[in-house]
C-alpha positions in Angstrom: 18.3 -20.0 -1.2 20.1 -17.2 -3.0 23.7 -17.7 -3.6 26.3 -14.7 -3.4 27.0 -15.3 -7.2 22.9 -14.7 -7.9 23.1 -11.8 -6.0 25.9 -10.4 -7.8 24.5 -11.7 -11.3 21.6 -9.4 -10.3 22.9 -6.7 -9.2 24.9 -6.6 -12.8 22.1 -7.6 -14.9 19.8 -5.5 -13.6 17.2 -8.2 -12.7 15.4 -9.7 -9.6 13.7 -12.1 -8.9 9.9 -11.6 -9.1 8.5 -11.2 -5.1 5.5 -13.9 -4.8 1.9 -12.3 -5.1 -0.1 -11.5 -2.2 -2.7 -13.8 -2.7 -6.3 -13.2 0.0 -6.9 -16.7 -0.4 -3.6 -18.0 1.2 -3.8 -15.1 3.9 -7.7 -16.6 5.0 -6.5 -19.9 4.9 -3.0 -19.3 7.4 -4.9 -17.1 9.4 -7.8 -19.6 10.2 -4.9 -22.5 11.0 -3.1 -20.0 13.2 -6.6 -19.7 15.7 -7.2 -22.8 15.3 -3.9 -24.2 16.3 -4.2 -21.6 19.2 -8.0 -23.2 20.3 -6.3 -26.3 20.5 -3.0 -25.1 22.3 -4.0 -22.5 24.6 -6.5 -24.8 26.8 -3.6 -27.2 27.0 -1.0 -24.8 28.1 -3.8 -23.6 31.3 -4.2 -27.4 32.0 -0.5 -27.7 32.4 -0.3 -24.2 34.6 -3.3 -25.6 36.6 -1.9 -29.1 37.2 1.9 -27.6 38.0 0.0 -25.0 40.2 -0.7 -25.8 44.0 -4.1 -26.6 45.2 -4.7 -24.2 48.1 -2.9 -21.1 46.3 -6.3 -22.2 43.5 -8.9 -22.5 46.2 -8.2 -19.2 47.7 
């Protein structure tokens, strides 16, 4: 967390604080736990909207 007082301190020094690297490695890694957590969510979720729904508005 920045702090008004780093901010300041920066802003009078000149500096900032370095940004993090974009890095492909991390990007592959979130973005195959995002599908994955979404595989596993997403046929839960239409269980629970299939269960909640009523039978005869499925059947028609």
């Amino acid at each position: 967390m920045f702090s008004a007082m780093d901010t300041v301190q920066s802003i009078r020094t000149g500096k900032r604080k370095k940004r993090r690297n974009f890095n492909v490695a991390d990007f592959i890694i979130s973005l195959f736990v995002l599908l994955y957590s979404l595989a596993c969510i997403l046929p839960m979720i239409l269980t629970l909207m299939v269960s909640i729904t009523d039978e005869n508005t499925i059947m028609r």
